[in-house]
N, C-alpha and C positions, 0 to 999 in steps of 0.2 A: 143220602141227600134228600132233602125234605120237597116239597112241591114247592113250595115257596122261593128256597135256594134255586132252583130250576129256574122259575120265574124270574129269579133276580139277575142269575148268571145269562142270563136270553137277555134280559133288558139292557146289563153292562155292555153284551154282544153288541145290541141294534143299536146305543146311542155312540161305539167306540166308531160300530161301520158308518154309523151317519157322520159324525162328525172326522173321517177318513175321507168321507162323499166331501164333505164340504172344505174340505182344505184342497180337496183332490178341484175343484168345480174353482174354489176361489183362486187356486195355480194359474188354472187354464183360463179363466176371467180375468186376470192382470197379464196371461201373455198375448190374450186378444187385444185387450187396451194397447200393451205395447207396440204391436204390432199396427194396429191400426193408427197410433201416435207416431211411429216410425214411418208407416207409407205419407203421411201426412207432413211430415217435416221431410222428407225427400219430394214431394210433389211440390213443398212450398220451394225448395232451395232451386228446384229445374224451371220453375213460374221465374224466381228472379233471375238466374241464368238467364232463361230467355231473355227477359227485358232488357238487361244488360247487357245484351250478344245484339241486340233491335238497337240499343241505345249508339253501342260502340259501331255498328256498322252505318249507321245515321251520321254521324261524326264524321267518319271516315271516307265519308260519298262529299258532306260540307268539308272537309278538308281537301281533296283530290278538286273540286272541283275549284275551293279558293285557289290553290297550286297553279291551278291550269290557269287563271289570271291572271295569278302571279309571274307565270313564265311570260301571257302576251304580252303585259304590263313592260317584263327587264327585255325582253324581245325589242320592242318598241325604243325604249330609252336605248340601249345598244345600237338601233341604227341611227337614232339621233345622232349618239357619241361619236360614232362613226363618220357620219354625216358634219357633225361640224371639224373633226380632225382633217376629213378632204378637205372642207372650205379653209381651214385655218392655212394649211402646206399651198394649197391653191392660193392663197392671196401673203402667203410669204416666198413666192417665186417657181415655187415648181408646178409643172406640168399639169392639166389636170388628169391627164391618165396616169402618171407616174403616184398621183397623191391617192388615186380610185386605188393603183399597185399595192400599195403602204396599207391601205386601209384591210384590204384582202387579205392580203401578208398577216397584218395583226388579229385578223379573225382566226388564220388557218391553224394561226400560234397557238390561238386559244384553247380549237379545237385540239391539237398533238396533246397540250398540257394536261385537259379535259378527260381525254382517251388514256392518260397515260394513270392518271386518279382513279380510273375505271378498273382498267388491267389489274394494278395494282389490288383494290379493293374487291376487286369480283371472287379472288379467292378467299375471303372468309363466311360467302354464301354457300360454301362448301361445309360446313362446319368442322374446320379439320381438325380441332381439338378434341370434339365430341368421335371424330371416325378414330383418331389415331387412340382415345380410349377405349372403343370397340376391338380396335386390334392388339391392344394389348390385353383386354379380358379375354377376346378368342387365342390369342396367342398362349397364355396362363394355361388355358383349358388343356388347348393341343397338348402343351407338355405335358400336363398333369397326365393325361389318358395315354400320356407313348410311357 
């Protein structure tokens, strides 16, 4: 092998390892990019999260509070109703306590009716479709393991 050769096979060497450097360098340079495009499109998505978690709780303070005038409001009209049904039994002959009676009476109705929509409805705050499918993936489990 001549000095030349020598020289040549050195310089094949340095441009193979250089350009091994620069693919090695341009890897790590597009997983920084991505990386930093990645933390950047997760920071962007938690920025609207947020807003949108600000937005929806706004809403829900003006809705709760509509609500609550909403209730003085039918509160109100209720003892109206109420109010003209004693007048109305009062000036078709009965009693005025008997007619205050009547009116009580159909409040209290309201409430058993009320209370009983309640009972009823309170067991699905339980989520019991979601528990009773817990119990049956731990159920699955148990058998599998005995």
């Amino acid at each position: 092998m001549t000095d030349s050769d020598s020289k040549k096979n050195e310089s094949e060497e340095h441009q193979e390892g250089e350009h091994s450097n620069v693919l090695a360098l341009g890897v790590i340079d597009e997983m920084q990019l991505l990386w930093a495009d990645m933390r950047g499109l997760v920071a962007d998505h938690v920025q609207l999260f947020t807003l949108e978690l600000q937005r929806a709780g706004e809403s829900l303070v003006i809705m709760l509070i509509c609500a609550v005038f909403i209730g003085v409001l039918l509160v109100s009209a209720w003892i109206g109703l109420s109010g003209v049904l004693v007048l109305w039994l009062i000036h078709s002959g009965i009693f005025a306590s008997f007619a205050l009676l009547i009116a009580v009476a159909v409040n209290l109705l309201g409430v058993v009716l009320l209370v009983a929509i309640i009972r009823h409805r309170s067991g699905y705050l339980r989520f019991p479709a979601s528990i009773e499918s817990f119990k049956e993936i731990s159920t699955v489990k148990l058998e599998e393991t005995l």
